[in-house]
Each structure stands twice: as structure tokens, then as C-alpha cells.
PyMOL Python script that loads the backbone (N, CA, C, O; Angstrom):
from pymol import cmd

cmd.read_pdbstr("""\
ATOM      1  N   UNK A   1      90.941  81.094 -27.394  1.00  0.00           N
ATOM      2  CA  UNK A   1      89.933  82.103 -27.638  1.00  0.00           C
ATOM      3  C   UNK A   1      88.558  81.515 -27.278  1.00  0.00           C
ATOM      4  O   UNK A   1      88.385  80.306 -27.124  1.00  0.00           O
ATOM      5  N   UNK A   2      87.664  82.369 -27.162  1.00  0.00           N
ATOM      6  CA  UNK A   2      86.581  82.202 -26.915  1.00  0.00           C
ATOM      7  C   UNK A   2      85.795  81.178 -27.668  1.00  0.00           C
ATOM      8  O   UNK A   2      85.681  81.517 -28.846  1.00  0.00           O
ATOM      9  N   UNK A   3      85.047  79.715 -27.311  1.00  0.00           N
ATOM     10  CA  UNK A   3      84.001  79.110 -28.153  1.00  0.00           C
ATOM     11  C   UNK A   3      85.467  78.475 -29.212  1.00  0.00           C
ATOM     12  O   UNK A   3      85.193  77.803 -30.206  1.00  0.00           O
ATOM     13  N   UNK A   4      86.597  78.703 -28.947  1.00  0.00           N
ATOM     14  CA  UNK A   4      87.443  77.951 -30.198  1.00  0.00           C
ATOM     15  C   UNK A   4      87.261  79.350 -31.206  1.00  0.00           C
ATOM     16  O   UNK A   4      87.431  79.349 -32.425  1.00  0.00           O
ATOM     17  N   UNK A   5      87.090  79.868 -30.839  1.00  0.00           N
ATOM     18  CA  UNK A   5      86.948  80.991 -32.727  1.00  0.00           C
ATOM     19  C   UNK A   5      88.329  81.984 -32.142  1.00  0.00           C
ATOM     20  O   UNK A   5      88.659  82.334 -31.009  1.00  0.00           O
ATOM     21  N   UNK A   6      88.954  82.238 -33.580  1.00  0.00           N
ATOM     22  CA  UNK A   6      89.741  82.978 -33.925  1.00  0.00           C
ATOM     23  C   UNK A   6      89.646  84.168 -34.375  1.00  0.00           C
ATOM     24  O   UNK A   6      89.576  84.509 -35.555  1.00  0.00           O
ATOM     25  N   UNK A   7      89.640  85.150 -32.975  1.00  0.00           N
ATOM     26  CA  UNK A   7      89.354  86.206 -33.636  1.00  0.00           C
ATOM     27  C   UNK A   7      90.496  87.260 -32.854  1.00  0.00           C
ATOM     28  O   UNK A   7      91.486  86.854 -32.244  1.00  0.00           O
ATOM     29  N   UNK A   8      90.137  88.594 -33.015  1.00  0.00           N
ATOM     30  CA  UNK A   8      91.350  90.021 -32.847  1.00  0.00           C
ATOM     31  C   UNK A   8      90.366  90.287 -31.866  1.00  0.00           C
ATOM     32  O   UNK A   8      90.725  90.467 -30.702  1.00  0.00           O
ATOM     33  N   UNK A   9      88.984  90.343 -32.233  1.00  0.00           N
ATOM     34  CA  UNK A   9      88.081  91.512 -31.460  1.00  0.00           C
ATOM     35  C   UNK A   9      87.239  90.912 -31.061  1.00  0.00           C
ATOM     36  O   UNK A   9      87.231  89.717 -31.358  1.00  0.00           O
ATOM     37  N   UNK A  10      85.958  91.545 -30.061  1.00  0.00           N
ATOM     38  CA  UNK A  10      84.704  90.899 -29.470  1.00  0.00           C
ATOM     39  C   UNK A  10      84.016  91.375 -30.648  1.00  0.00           C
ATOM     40  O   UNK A  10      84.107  92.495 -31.151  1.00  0.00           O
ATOM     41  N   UNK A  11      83.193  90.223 -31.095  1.00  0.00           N
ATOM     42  CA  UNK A  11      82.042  90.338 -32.003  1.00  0.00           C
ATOM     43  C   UNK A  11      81.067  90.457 -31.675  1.00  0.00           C
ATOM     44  O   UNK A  11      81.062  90.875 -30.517  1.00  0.00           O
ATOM     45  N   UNK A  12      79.746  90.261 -32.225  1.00  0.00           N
ATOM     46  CA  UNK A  12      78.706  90.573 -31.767  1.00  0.00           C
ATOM     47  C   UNK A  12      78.421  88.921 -31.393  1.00  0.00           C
ATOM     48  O   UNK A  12      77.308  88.863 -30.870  1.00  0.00           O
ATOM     49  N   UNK A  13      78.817  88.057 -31.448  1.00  0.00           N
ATOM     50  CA  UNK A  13      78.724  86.646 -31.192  1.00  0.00           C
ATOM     51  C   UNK A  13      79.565  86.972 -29.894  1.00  0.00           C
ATOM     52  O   UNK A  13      78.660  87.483 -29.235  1.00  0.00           O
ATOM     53  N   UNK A  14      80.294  87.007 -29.358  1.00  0.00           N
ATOM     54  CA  UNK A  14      80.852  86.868 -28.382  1.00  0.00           C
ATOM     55  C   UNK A  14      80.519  87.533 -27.560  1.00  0.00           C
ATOM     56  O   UNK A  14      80.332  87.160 -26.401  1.00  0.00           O
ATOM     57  N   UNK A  15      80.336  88.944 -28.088  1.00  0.00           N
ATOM     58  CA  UNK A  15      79.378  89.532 -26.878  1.00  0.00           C
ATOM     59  C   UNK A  15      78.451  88.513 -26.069  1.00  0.00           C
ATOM     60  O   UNK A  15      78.633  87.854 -25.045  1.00  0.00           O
ATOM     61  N   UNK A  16      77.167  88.688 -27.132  1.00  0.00           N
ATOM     62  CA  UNK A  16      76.364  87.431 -26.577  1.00  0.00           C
ATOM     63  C   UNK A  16      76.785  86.483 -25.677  1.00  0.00           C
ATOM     64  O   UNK A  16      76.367  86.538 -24.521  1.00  0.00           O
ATOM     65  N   UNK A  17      77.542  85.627 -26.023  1.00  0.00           N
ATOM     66  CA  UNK A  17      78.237  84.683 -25.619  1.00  0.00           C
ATOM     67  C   UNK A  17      78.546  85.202 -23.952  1.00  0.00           C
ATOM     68  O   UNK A  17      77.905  84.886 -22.950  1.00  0.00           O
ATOM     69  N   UNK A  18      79.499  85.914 -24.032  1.00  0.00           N
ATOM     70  CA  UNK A  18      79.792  86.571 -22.559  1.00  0.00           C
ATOM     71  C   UNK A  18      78.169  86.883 -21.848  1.00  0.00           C
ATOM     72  O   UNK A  18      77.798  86.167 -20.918  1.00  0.00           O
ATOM     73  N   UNK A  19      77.596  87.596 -22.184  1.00  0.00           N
ATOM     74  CA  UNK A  19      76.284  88.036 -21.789  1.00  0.00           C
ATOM     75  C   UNK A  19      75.321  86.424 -20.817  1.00  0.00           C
ATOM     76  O   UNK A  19      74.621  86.394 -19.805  1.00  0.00           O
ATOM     77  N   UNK A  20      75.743  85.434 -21.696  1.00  0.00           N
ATOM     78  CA  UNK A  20      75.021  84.391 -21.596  1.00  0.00           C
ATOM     79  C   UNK A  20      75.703  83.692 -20.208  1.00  0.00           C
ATOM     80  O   UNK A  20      75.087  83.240 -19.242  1.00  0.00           O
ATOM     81  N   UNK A  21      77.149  83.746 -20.415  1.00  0.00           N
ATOM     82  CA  UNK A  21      77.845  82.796 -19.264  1.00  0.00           C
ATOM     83  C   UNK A  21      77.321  83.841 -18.048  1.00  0.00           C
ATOM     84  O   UNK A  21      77.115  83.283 -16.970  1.00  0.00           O
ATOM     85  N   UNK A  22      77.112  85.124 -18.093  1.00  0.00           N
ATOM     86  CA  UNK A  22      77.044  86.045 -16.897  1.00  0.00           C
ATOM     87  C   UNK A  22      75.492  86.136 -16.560  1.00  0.00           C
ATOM     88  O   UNK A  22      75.130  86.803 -15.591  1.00  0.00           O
ATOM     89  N   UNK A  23      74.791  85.621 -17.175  1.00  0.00           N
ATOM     90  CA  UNK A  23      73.469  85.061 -16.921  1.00  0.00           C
ATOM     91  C   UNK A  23      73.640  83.919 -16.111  1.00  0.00           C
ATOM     92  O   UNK A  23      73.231  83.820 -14.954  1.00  0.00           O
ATOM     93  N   UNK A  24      74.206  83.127 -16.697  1.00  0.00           N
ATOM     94  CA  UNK A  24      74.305  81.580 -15.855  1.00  0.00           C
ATOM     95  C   UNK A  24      74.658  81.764 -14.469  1.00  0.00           C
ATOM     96  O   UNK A  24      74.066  81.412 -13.449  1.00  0.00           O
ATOM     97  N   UNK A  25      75.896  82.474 -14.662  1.00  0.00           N
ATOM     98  CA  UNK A  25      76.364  82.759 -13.268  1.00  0.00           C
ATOM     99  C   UNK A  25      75.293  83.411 -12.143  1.00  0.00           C
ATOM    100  O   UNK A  25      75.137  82.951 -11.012  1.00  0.00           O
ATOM    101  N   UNK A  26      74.664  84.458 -12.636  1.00  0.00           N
ATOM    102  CA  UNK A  26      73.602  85.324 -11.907  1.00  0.00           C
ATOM    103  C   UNK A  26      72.720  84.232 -11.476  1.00  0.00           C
ATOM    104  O   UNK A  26      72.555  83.912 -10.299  1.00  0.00           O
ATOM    105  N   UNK A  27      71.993  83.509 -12.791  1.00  0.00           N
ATOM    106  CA  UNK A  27      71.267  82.547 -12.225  1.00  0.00           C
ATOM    107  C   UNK A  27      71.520  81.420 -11.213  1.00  0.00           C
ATOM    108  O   UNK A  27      70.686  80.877 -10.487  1.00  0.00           O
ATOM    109  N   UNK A  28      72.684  81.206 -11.298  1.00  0.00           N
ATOM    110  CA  UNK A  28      73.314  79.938 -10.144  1.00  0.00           C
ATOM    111  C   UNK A  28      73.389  80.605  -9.199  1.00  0.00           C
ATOM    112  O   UNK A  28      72.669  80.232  -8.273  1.00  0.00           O
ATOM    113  N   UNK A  29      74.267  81.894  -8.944  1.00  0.00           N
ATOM    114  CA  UNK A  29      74.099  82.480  -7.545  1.00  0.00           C
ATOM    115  C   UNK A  29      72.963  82.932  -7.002  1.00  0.00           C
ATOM    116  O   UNK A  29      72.833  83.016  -5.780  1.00  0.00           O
ATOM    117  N   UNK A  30      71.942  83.298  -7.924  1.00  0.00           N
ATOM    118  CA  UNK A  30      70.413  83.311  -7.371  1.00  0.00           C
ATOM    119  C   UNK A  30      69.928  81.874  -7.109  1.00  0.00           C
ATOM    120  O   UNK A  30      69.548  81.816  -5.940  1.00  0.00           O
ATOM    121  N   UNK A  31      69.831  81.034  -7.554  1.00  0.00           N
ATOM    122  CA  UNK A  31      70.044  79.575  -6.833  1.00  0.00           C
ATOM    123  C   UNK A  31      70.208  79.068  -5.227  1.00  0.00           C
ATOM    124  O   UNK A  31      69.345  78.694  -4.432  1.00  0.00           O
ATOM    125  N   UNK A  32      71.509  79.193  -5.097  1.00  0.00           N
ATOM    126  CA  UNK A  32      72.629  78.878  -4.713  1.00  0.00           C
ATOM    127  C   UNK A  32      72.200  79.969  -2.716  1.00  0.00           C
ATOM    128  O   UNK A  32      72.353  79.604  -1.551  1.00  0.00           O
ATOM    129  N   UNK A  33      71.674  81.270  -3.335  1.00  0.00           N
ATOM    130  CA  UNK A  33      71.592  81.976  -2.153  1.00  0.00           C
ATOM    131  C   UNK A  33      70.084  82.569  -2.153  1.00  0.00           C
ATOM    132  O   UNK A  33      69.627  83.658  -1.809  1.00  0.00           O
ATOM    133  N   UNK A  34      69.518  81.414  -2.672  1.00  0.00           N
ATOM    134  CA  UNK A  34      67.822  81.682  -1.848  1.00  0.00           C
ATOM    135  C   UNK A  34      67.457  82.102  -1.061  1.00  0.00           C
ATOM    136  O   UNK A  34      66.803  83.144  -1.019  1.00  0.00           O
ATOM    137  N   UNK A  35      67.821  81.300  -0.046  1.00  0.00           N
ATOM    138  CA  UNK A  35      67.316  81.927   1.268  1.00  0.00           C
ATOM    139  C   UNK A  35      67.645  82.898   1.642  1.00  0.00           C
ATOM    140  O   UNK A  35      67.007  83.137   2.667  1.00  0.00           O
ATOM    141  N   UNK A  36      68.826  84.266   1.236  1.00  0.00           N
ATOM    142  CA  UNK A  36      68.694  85.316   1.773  1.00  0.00           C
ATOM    143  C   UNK A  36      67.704  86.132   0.926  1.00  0.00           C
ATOM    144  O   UNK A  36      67.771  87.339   1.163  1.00  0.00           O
ATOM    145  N   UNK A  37      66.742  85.749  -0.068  1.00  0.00           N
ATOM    146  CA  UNK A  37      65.134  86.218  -0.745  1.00  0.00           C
ATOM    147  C   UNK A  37      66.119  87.473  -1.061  1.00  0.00           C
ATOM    148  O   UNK A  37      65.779  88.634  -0.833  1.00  0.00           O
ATOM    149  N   UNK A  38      67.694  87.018  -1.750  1.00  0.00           N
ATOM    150  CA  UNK A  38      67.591  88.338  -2.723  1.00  0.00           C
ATOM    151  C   UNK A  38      66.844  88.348  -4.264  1.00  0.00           C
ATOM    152  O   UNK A  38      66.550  87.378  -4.962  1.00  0.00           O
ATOM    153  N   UNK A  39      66.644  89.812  -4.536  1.00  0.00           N
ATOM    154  CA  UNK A  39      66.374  90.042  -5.999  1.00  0.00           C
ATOM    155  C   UNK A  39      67.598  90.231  -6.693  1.00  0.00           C
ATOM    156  O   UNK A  39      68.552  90.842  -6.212  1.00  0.00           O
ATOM    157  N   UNK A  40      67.575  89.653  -7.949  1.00  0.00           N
ATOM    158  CA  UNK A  40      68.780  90.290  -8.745  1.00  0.00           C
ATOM    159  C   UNK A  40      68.296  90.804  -9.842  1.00  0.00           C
ATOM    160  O   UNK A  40      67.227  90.443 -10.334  1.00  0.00           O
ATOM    161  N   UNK A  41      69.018  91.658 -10.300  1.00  0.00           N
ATOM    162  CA  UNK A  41      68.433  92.301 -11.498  1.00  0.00           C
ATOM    163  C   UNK A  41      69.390  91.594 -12.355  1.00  0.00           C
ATOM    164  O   UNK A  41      70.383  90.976 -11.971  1.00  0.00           O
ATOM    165  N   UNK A  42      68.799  91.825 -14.097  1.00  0.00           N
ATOM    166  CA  UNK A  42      69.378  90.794 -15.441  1.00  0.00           C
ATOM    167  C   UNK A  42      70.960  91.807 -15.120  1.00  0.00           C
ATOM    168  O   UNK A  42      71.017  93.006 -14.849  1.00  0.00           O
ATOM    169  N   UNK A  43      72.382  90.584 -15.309  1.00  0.00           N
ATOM    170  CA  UNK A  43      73.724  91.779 -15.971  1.00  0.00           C
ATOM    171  C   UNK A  43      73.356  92.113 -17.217  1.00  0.00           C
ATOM    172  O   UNK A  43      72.299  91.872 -17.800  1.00  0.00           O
ATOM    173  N   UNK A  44      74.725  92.936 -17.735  1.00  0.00           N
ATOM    174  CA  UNK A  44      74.971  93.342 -18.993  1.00  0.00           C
ATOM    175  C   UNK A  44      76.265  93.198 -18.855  1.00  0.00           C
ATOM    176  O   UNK A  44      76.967  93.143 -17.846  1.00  0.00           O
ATOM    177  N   UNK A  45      76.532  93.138 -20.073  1.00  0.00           N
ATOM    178  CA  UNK A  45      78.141  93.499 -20.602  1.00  0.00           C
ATOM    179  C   UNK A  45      78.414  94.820 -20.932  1.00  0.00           C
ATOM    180  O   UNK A  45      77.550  95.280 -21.679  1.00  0.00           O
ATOM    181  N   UNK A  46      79.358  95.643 -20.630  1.00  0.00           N
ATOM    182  CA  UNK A  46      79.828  97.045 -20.779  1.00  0.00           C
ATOM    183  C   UNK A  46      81.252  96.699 -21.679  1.00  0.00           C
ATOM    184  O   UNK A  46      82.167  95.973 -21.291  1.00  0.00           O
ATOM    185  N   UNK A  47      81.202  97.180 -22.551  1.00  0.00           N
ATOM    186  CA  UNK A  47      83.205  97.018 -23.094  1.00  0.00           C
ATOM    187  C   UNK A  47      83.347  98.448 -23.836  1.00  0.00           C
ATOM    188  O   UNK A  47      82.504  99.018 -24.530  1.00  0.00           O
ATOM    189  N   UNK A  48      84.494  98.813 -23.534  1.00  0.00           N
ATOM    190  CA  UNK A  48      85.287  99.781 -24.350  1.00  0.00           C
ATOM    191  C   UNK A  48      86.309 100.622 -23.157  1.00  0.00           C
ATOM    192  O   UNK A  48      85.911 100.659 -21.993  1.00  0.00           O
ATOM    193  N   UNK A  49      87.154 101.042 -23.398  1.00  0.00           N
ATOM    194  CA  UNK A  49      88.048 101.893 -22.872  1.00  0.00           C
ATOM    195  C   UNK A  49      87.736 103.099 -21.794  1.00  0.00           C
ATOM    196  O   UNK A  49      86.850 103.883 -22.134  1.00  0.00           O
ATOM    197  N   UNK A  50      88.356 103.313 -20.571  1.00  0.00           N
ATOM    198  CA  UNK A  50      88.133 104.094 -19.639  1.00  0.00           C
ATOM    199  C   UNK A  50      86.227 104.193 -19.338  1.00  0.00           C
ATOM    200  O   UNK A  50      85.770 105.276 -18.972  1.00  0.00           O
ATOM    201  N   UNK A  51      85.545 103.319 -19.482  1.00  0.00           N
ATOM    202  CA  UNK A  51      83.980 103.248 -19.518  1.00  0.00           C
ATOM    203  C   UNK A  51      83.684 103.263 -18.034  1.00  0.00           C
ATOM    204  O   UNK A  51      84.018 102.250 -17.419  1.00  0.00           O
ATOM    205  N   UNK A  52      83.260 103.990 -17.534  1.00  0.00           N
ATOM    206  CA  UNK A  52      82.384 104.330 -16.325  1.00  0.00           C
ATOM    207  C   UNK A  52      81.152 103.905 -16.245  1.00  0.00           C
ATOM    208  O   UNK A  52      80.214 104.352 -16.905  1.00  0.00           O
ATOM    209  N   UNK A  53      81.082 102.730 -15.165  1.00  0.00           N
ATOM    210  CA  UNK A  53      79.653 101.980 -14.696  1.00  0.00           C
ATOM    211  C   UNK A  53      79.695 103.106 -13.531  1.00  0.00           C
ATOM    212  O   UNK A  53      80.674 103.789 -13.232  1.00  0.00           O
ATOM    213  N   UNK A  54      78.033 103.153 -12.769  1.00  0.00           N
ATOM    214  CA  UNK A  54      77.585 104.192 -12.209  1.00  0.00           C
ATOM    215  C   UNK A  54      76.143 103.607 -11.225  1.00  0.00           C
ATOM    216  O   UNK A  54      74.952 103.537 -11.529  1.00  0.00           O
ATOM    217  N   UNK A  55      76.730 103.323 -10.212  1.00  0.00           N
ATOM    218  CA  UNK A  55      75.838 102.755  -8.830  1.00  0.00           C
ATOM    219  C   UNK A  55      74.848 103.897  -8.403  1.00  0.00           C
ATOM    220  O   UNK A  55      74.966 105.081  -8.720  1.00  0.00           O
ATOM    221  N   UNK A  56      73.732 103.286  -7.541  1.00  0.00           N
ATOM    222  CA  UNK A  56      73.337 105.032  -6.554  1.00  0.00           C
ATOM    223  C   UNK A  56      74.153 104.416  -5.721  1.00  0.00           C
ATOM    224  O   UNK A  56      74.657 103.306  -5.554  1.00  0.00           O
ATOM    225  N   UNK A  57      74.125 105.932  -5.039  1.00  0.00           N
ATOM    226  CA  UNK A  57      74.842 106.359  -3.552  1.00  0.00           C
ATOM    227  C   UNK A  57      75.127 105.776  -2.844  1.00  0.00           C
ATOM    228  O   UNK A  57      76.191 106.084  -2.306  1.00  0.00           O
ATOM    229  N   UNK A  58      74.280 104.334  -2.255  1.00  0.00           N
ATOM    230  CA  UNK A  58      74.159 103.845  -1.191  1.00  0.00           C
ATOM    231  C   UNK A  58      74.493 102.678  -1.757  1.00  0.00           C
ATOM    232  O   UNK A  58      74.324 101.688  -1.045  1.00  0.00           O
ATOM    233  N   UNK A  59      75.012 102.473  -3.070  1.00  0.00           N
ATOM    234  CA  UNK A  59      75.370 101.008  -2.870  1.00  0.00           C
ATOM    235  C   UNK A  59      77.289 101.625  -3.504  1.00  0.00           C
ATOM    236  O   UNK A  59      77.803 102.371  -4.338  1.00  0.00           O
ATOM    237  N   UNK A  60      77.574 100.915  -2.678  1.00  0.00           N
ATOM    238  CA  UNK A  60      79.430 100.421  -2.692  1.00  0.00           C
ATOM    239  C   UNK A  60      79.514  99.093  -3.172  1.00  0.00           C
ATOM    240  O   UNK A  60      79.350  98.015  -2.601  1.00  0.00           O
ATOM    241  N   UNK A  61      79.879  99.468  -4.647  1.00  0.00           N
ATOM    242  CA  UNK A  61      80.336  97.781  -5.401  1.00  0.00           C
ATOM    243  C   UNK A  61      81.462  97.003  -5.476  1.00  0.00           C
ATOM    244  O   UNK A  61      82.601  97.451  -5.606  1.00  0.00           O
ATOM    245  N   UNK A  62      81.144  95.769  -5.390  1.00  0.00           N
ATOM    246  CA  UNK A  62      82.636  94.924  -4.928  1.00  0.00           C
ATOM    247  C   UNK A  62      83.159  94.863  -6.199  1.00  0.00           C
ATOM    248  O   UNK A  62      82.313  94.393  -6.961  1.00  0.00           O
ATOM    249  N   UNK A  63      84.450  95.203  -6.897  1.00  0.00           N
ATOM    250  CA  UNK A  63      84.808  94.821  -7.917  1.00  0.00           C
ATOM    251  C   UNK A  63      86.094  93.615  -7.983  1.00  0.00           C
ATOM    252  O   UNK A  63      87.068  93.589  -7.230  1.00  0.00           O
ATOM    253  N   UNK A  64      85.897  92.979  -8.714  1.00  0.00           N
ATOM    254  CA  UNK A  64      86.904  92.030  -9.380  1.00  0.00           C
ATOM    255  C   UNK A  64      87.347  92.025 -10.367  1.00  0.00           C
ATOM    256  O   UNK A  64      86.797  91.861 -11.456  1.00  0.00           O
ATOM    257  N   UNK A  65      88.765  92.265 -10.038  1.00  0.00           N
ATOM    258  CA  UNK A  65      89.564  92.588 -11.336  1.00  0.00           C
ATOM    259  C   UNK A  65      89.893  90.985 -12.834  1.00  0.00           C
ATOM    260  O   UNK A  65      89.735  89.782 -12.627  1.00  0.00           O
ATOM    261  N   UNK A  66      90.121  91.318 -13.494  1.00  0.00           N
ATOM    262  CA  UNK A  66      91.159  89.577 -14.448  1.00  0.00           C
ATOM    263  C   UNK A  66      91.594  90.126 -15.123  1.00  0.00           C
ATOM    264  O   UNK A  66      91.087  91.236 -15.287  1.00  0.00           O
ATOM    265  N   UNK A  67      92.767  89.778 -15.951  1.00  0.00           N
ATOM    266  CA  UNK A  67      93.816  89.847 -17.065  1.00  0.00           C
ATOM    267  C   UNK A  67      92.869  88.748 -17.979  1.00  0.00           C
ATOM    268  O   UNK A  67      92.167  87.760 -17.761  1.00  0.00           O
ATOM    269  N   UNK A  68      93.222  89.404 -18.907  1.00  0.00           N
ATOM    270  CA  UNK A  68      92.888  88.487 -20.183  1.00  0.00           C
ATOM    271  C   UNK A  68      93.890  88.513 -21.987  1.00  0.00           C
ATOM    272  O   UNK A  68      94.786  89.319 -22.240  1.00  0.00           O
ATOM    273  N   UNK A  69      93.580  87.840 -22.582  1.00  0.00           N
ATOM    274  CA  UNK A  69      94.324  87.924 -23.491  1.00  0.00           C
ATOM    275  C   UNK A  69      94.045  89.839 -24.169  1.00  0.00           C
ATOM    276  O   UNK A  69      94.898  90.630 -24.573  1.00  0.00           O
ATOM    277  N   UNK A  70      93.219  89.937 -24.100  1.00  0.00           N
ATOM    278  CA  UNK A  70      92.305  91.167 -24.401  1.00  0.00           C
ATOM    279  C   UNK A  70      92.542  92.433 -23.965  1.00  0.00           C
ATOM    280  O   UNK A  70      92.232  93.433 -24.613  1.00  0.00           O
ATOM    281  N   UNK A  71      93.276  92.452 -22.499  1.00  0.00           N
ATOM    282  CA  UNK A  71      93.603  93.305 -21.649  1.00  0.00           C
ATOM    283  C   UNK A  71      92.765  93.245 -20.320  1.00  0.00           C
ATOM    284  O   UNK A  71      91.874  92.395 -20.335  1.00  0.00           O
ATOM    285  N   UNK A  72      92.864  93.847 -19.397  1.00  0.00           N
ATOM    286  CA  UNK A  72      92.650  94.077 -18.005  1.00  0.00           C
ATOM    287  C   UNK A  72      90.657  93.761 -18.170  1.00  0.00           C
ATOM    288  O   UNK A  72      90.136  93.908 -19.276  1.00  0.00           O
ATOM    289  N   UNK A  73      89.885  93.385 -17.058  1.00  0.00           N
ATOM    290  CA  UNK A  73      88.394  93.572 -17.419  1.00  0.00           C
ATOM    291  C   UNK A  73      88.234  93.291 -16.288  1.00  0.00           C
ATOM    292  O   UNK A  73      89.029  92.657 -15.595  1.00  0.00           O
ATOM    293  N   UNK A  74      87.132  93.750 -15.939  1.00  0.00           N
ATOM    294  CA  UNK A  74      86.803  93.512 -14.291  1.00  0.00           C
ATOM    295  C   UNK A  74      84.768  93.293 -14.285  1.00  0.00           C
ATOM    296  O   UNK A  74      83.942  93.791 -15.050  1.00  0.00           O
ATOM    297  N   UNK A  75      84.568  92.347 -13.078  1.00  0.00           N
ATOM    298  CA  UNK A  75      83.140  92.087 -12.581  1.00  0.00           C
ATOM    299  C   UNK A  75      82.977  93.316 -11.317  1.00  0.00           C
ATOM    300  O   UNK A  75      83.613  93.602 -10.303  1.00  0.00           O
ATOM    301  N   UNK A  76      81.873  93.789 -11.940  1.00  0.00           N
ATOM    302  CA  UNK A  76      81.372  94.706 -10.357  1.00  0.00           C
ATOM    303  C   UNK A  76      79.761  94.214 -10.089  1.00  0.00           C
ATOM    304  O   UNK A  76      78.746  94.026 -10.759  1.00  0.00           O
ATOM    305  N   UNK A  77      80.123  94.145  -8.907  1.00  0.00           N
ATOM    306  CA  UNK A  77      78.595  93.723  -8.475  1.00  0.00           C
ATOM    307  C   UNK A  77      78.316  95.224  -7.360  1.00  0.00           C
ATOM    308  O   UNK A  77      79.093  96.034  -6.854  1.00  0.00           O
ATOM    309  N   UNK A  78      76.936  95.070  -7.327  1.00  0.00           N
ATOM    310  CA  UNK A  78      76.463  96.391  -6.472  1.00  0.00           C
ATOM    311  C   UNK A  78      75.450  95.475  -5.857  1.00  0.00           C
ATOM    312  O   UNK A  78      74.709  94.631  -6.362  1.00  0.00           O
ATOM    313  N   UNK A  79      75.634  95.899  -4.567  1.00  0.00           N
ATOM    314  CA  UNK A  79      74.025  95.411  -3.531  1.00  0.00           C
ATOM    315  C   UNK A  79      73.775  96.071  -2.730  1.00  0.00           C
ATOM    316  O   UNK A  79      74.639  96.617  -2.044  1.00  0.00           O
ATOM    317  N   UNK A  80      72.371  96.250  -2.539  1.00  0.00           N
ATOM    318  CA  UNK A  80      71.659  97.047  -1.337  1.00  0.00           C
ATOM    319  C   UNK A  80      70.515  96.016  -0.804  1.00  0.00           C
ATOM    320  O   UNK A  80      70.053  95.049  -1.409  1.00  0.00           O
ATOM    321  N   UNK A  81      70.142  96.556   0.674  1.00  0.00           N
ATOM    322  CA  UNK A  81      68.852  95.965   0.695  1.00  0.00           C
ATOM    323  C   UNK A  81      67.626  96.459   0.716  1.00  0.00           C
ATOM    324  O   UNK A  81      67.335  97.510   1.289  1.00  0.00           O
ATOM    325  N   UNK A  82      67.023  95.915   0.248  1.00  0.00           N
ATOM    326  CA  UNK A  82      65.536  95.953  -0.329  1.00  0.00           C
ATOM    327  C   UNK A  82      64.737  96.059   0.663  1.00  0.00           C
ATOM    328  O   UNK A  82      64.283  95.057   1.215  1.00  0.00           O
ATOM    329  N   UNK A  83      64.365  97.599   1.139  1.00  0.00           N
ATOM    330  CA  UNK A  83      63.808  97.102   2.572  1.00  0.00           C
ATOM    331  C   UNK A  83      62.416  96.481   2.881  1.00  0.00           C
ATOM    332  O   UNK A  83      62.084  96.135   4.015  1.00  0.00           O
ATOM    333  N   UNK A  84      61.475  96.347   1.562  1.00  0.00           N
ATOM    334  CA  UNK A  84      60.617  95.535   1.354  1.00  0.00           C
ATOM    335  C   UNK A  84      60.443  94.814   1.076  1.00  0.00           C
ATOM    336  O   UNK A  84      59.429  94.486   0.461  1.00  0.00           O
ATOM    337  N   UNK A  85      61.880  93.777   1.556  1.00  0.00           N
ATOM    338  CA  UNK A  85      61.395  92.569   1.217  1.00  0.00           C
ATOM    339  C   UNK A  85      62.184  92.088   2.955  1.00  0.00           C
ATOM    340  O   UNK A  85      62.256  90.929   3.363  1.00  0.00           O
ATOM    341  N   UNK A  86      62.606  93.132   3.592  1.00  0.00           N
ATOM    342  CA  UNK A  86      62.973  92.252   4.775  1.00  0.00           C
ATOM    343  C   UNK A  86      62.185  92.409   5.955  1.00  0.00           C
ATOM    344  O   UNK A  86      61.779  93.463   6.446  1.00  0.00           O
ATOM    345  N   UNK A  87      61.993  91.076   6.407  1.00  0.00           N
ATOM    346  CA  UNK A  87      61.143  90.889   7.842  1.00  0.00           C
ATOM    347  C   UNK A  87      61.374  91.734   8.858  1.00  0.00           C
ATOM    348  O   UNK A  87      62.550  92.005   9.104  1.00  0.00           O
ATOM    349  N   UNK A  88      60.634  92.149   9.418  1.00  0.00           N
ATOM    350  CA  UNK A  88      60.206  93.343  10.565  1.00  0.00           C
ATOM    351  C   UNK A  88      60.650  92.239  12.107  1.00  0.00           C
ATOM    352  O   UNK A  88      60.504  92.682  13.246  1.00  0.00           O
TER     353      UNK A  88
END
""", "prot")
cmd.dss("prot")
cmd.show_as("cartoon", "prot")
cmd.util.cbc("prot")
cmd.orient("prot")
């Protein structure tokens, strides 16, 4: 389980917790891919059953699925480009 704790359900500690590793991650891949001068916006965590995340139009998000002890959960990322921030 998560952090070593024994639990049934996501708490409000674990939330967090998740929230935090998916920060890290954001932040390393903002790192990591500087030089294409993307912006990222902060994640969030979404949980509960049949829950619908909701892109605009023009962005098509890559999703990644995982199994977990928990059941099925998936990462979606969405990107567009920013056309003010790219060189002419």
C-alpha cells in the first residue's frame, strides 16, 4: 500500500500524496523537456467511478491506462501549442 499505510480506501492523505508524486513528475518532465519552452499547467487528481475528464476540441489526449490493487486508473495528458510562444 501506499507510504506503508494500511488502508481499504484513498484518504485524504493519500490523495495528497498522489497529487504530490504527479507534481514531481510534471516538474521533472518540465525539466527534462526545456527546450521545447513548453508551459505546463499544475495536475490534479480526479477519483471516483465512470468520472469524465474534459479537453477543448483541439487537444486529443494521450491516455495511459494501470491496474492497481484499487482497480483500473489511468494518466491523461492533453497538449496543444501555444501559438505565442512559438517562433515565427
Amino acid at each position: 500500500m501506499l507510504l506503508g499505510a494500511d488502508k481499504e480506501s484513498a484518504d485524504e492523505d493519500v490523495i495528497d500524496a498522489i497529487g504530490e508524486l504527479t507534481n514531481m513528475v510534471a516538474g521533472a518532465a518540465k525539466s527534462e523537456l526545456e527546450f521545447l519552452a513548453l508551459s505546463l499547467s499544475l495536475p490534479m487528481v480526479v477519483m471516483g467511478k465512470d468520472v469524465m475528464v474534459g479537453f477543448d476540441r483541439q487537444i486529443r489526449p494521450l491516455v495511459i491506462p494501470f491496474e492497481c490493487d484499487w482497480g483500473p486508473l489511468s494518466l491523461e495528458i492533453g497538449m496543444t501549442v501555444n501559438e505565442a510562444l512559438v517562433e515565427a
